[in-house]
C-alpha positions as CSV (number, residue, x, y, z in Angstrom):
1,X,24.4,24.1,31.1
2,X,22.8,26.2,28.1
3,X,23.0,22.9,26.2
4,X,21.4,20.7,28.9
5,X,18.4,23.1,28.8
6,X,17.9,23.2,25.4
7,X,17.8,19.3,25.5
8,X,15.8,19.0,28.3
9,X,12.8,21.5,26.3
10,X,13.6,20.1,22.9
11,X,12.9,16.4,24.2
12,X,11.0,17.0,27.4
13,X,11.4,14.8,30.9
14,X,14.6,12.8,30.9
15,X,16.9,10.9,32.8
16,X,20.5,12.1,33.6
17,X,22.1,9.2,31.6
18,X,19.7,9.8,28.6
19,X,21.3,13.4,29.1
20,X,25.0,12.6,29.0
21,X,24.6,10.4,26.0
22,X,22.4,12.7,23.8
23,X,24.9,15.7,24.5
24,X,27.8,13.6,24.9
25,X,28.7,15.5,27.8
26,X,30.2,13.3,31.3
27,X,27.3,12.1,33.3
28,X,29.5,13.5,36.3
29,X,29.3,17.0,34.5
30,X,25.3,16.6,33.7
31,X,24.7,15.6,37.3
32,X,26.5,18.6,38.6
33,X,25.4,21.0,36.0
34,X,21.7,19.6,37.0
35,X,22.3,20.2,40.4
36,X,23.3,23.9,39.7
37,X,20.2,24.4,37.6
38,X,17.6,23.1,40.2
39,X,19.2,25.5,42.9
40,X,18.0,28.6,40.6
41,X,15.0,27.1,40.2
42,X,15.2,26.5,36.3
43,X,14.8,23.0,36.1
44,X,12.6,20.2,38.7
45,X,14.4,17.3,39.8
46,X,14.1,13.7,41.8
47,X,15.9,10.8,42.6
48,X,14.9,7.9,40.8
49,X,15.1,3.9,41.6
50,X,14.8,1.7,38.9
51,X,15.2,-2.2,38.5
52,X,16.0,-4.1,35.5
53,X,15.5,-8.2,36.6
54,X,17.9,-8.4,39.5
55,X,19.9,-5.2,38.5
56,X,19.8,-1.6,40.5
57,X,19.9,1.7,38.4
58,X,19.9,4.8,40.1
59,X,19.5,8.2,38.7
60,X,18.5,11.7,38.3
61,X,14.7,12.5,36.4
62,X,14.7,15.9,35.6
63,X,12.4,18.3,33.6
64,X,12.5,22.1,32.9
65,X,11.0,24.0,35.8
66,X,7.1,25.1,35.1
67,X,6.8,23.8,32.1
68,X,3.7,22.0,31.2
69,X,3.4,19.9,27.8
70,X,0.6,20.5,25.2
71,X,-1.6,17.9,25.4
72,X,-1.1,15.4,22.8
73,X,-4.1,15.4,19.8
74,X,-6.9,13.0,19.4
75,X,-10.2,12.0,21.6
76,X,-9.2,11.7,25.1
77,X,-10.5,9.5,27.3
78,X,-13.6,10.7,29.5
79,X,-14.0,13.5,27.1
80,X,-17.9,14.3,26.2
81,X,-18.6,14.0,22.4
């Protein structure tokens, strides 16, 4: 699990599947271990649709728990000069 959440704050918001690969741990194992980690409330999850042409994909999005990414830099939009 230790290696799931250093991915998940090295790299940000991810997919379980992106998970597995990148750590080369089972997706069976991720999905569990992500399970785990969302019931003590140390990472946020959903359930996630997605459809490529005619093709299903169903999966887990997951992010660490309270964490809020630095903005990016450069002029944002709306911004006053």
């Amino acid at each position: 699990m230790q290696e799931i959440m250093q991915y998940l704050k090295k790299y940000g918001q991810r997919l379980d599947s992106e998970i597995a690969e990148a750590t080369g741990i089972p997706l069976t194992k991720v999905r569990r271990s992500i399970t785990d980690l969302s019931a003590r409330g140390e990472v946020t999850k959903c359930s996630v649709t997605r459809f490529n042409g005619d093709e299903k994909f169903e999966g887990i999005l997951c992010r660490v728990a309270g964490l809020i990414p630095p903005t990016s830099p450069g002029r944002k939009p709306g911004a006053s000069s």
